[in-house]
C-alpha positions in Angstrom: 100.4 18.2 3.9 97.6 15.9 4.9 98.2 12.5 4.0 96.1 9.8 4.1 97.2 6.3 5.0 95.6 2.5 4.6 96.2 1.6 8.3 94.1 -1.7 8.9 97.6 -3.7 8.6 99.3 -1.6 11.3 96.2 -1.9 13.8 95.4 -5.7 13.2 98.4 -7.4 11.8 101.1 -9.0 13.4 103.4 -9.8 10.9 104.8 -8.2 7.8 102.3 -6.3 6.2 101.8 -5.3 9.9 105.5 -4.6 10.3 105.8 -2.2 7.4 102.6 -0.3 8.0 103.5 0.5 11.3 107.2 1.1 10.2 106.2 3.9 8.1 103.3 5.2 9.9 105.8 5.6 13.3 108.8 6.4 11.3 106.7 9.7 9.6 105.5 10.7 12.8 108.9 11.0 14.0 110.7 12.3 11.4 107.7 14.6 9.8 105.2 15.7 12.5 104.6 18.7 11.0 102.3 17.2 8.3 98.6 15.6 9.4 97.8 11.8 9.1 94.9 10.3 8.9 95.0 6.7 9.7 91.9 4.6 8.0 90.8 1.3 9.5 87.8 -0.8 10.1 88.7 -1.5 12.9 91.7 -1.4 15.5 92.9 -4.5 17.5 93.8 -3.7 21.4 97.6 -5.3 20.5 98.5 -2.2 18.5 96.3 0.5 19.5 99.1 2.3 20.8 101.8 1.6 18.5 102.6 5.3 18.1 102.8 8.3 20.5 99.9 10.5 20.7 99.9 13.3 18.5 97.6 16.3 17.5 98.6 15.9 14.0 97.1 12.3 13.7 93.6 11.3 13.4 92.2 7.7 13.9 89.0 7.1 11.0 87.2 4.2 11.2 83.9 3.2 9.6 80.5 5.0 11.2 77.2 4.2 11.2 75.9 1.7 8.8 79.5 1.1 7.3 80.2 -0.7 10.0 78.3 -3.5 9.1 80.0 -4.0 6.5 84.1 -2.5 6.8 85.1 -4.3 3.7 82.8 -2.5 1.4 84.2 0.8 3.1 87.8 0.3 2.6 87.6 -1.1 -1.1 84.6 1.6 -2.2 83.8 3.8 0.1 86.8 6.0 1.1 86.5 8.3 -1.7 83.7 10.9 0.0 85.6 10.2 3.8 89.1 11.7 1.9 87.6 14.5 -0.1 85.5 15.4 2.8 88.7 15.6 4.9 90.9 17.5 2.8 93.1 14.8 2.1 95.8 15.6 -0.7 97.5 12.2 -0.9 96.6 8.9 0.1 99.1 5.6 0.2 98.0 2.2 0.5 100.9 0.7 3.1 100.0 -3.1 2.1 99.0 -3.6 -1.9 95.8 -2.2 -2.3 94.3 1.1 -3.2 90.5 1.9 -2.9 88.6 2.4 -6.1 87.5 5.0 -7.9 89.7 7.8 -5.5 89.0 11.1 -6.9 91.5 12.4 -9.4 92.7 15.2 -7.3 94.0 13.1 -4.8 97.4 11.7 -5.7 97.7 7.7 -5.0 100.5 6.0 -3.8 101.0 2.2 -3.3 103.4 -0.1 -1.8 103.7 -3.2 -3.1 105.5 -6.3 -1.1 105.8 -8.8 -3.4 104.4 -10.9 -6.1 104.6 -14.5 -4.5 100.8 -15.1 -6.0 102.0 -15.0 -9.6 105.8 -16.5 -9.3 104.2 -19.7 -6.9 100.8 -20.1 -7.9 100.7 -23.7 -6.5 100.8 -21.8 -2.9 97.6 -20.0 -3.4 94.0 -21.1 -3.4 92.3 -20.2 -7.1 90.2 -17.4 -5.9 93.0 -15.9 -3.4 95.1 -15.6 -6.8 92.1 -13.7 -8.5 92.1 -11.5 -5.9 94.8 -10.8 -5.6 95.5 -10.3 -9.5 92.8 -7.9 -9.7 93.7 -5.5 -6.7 97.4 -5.5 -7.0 97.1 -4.8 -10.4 94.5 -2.0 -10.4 96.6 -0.6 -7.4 99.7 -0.4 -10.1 97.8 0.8 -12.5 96.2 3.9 -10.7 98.7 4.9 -8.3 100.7 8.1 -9.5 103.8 6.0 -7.5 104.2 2.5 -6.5 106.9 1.8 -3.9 108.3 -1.6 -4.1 110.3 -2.6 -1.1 113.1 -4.2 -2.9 114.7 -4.0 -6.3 113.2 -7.7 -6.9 109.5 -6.7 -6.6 110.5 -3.9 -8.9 111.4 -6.2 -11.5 108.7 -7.9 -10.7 106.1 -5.4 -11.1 107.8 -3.9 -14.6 107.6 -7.9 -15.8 104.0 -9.2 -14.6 101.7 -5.8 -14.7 104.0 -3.6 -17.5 104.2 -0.7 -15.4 106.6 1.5 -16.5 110.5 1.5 -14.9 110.1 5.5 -14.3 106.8 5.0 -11.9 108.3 3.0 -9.6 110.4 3.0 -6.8 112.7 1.1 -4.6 112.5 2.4 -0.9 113.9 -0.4 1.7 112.0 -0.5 5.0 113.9 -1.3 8.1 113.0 -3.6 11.3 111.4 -2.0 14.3 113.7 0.4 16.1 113.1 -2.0 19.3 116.3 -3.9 17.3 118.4 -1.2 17.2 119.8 -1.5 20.9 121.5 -4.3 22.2 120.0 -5.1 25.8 121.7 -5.8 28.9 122.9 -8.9 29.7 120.4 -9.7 32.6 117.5 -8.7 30.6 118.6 -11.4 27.9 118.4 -13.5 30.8 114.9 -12.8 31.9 113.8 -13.9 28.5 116.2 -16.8 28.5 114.5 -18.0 31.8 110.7 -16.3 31.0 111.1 -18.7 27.6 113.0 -21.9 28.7 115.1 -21.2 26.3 118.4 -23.5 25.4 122.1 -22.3 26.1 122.8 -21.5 22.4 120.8 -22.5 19.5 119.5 -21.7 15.9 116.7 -19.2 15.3 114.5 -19.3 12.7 111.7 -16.8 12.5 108.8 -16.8 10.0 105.4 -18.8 9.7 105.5 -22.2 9.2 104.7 -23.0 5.5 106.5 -24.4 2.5 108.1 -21.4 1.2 109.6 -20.4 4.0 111.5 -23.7 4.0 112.2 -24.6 7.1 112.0 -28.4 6.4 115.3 -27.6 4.4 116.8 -26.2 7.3 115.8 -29.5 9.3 117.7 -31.4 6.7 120.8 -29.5 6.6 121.0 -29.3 10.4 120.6 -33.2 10.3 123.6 -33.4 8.2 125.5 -31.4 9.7 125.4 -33.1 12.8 124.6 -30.2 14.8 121.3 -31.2 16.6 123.5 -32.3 20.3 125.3 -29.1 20.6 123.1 -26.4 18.6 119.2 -26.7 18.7 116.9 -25.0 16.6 113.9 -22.3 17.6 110.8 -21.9 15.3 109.2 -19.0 15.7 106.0 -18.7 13.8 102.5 -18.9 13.2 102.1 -22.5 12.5 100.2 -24.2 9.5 100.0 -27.6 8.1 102.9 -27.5 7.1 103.9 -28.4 10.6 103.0 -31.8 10.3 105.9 -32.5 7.9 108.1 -30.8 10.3 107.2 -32.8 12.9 107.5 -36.0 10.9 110.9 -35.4 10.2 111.8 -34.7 14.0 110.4 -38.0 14.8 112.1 -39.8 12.0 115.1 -38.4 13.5 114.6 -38.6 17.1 115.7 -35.1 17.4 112.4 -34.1 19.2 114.5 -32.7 22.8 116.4 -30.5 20.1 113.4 -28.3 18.6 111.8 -25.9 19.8 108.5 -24.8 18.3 107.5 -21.0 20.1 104.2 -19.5 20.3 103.6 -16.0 19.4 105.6 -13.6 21.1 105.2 -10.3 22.1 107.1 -7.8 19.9 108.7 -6.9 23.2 110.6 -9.9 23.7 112.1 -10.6 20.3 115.4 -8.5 20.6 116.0 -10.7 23.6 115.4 -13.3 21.9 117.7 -12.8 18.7 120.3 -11.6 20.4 120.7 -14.8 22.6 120.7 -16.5 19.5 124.1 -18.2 18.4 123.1 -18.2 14.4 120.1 -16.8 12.6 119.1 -19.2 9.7 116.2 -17.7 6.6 116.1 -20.5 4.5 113.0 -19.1 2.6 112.7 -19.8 -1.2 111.4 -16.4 -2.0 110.3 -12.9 -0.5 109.3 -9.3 -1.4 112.5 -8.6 1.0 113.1 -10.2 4.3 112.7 -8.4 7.6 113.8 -11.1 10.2 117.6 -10.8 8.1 117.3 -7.1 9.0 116.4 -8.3 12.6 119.4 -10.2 13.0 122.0 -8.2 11.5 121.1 -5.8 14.2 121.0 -8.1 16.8 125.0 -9.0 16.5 123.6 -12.7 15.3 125.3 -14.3 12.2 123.1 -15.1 9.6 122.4 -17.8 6.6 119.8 -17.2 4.4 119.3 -18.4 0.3 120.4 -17.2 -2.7 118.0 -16.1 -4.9 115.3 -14.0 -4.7 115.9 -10.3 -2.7 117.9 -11.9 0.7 121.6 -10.3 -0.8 119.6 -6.7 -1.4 119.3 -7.0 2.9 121.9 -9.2 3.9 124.7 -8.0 1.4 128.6 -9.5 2.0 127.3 -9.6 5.9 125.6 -13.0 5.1 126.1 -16.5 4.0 123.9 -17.5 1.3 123.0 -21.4 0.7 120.8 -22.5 -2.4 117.1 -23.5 -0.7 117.0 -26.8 -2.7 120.7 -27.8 -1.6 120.8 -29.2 2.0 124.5 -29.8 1.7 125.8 -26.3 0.7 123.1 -25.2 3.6 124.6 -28.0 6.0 128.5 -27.3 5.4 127.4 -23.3 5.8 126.2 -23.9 9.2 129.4 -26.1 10.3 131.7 -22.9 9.0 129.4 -20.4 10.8 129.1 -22.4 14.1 132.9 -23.5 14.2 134.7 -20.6 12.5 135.2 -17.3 15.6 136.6 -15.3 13.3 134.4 -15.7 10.7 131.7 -15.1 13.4 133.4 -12.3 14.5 133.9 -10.3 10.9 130.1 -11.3 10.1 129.2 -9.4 12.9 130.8 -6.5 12.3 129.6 -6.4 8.8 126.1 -7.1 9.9 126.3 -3.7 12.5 126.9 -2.1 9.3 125.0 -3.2 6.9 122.0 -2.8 9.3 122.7 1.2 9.4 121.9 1.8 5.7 118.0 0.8 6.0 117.4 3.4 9.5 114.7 5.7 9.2 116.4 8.9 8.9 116.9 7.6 5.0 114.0 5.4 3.9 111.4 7.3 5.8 113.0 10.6 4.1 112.5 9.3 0.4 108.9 8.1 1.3 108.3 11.8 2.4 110.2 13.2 -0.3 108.2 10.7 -3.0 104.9 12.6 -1.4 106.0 16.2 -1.7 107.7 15.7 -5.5 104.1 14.6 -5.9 102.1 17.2 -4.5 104.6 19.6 -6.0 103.5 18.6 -9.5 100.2 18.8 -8.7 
């Protein structure tokens, strides 16, 4: 087999389309090394350009000679001659996309994340939603397979691009194994101390804009009187969004009692879930939600909204709370802070929810979705 993979996201992106690109690229090395990769990028940042062992049966391809003025124009139209050239039999784009015009011998497969663009337009600048329209949608269209990484997007894709049910496919992804362990207690502390962070507190992990809500959570924390005894941790890339944030602390005088974090290395984020007393995902809406994942293998209880794809990660392990009602959000957060064995049994659900989206299945039906291809070749 020698697969072809859209790699830019898992050498230059630090968040989810980053996430699942090097998820899958990792996850088939280990599980499949017998087949070749060939990872294509215009370019590779120094943060991830080891993210996977070394291996014989990768190669690295990035744009040559005059292409690289201009890498763009080589990942959207001029990988066609680079995969026939190399033998490649299948090629999947990891994060929406697919080149055009691939030749017809080489099968296509797609992921696709989500379909935010269409469902909150008002979130989206005019021309990003073109964009956007036009590649996801020609990506659907030509791909042999699309892969959608939650039953939602699936629906989602059937609805907006009329794709039939048959050519797609729900395959989960899960977190980065770094989760999977819990660490000793005196590393925990190391990050504790390395980040100044509080005694307990609420975590809440995703970049700081209006869909992922966390002015909601503000409110219901408010409410719910637990700003003296529970603080709150942002971790995110921040936007303007902030501002209203920050307005509302002030308003508040709750300023001592949230904590905004700068980007941290992937390396320190186990530490820093699993020192966390509740995990909180208030978002409106998501392809599927990989901080929930996070937590639930971190032992941390979590809240997150109804709605949306959060139950198809969290299950009965989590709380749900409507993301337009502060109150439902603000009397969950009371039950999960003051209720042990509700803590407790959360948990324990959580540890096993977390085992059904391991590798050893979702990397399997990704490789099996490539053979049953080839096969019918």
């Amino acid at each position: 087999m020698r697969i072809g993979l859209d790699a830019k996201r898992a050498f230059n992106n630090t968040s989810g389309l980053g996430n699942y690109s090097r998820f899958v690229i990792s996850g088939l090395l280990a599980h499949y090394p017998v087949a070749q990769y060939f990872l294509f990028t215009p370019k590779v940042s120094e943060i991830f350009q080891n993210f996977y062992p070394a291996s014989d049966q990768v190669k690295l391809i990035t744009p040559t000679t005059w292409r690289q003025a201009v890498p763009a124009w080589w990942r959207t139209f001029g990988l066609g001659n680079d995969l026939q050239q190399g033998g490649i039999q299948l090629y999947h784009g990891l994060s929406n996309e697919l080149p055009v015009a691939l030749p017809p011998a080489i099968k296509k497969v797609v992921t696709i994340h989500d379909l935010i663009f269409i469902r909150y337009p008002e979130l989206y600048q005019p021309i990003d939603r073109l964009l956007y329209h036009y590649k996801f949608g020609y990506a659907c269209r030509q791909a042999d397979k699309v892969i959608a990484i939650s039953e939602q997007t699936k629906q989602d894709i059937i609805h907006y691009y009329k794709i039939p049910p048959a050519n797609v496919e729900v395959i989960y992804q899960d977190c980065n194994a770094i989760f999977h362990q819990l660490l000793p207690t005196e590393i925990r502390q190391q990050v504790k101390q390395k980040y100044s962070l509080p005694d307990t507190y609420i975590l809440c992990v995703g970049t700081l804009e209006p869909r992922k809500n966390q002015l909601h959570l503000l409110r219901a924390w408010v409410q719910a009187g637990l700003a003296p005894e529970l603080p709150v941790v942002f971790i995110g890339r921040a936007t303007a969004y902030k501002q209203e944030l920050e307005a509302f602390i002030d308003q508040h005088q709750v300023k001592d009692k949230v904590i905004f974090m700068p980007y941290i290395p992937t390396e320190d984020l186990p530490a820093i879930y699993q020192l966390a007393y509740l995990f909180v995902y208030p978002s409106i809406f998501e392809g599927f939600g990989i901080p929930i994942l996070e937590a639930l293998n971190s032992g941390v209880p979590v809240i997150t909204s109804t709605g949306s794809c959060f139950a198809e990660a969290g299950s009965e392990a989590a709380l749900y709370a409507a993301p337009d009602n502060p109150e439902e959000l603000a009397h969950l957060l009371v039950k999960a802070s003051h209720n042990q064995a509700l803590r407790d049994d959360m948990i324990r659900k959580g540890f096993e929810q977390a085992k059904l989206f391991r590798p050893e299945k979702t990397i399997t039906q990704i490789h099996n979705l490539y053979a049953d291809l080839l096969l019918a070749k």
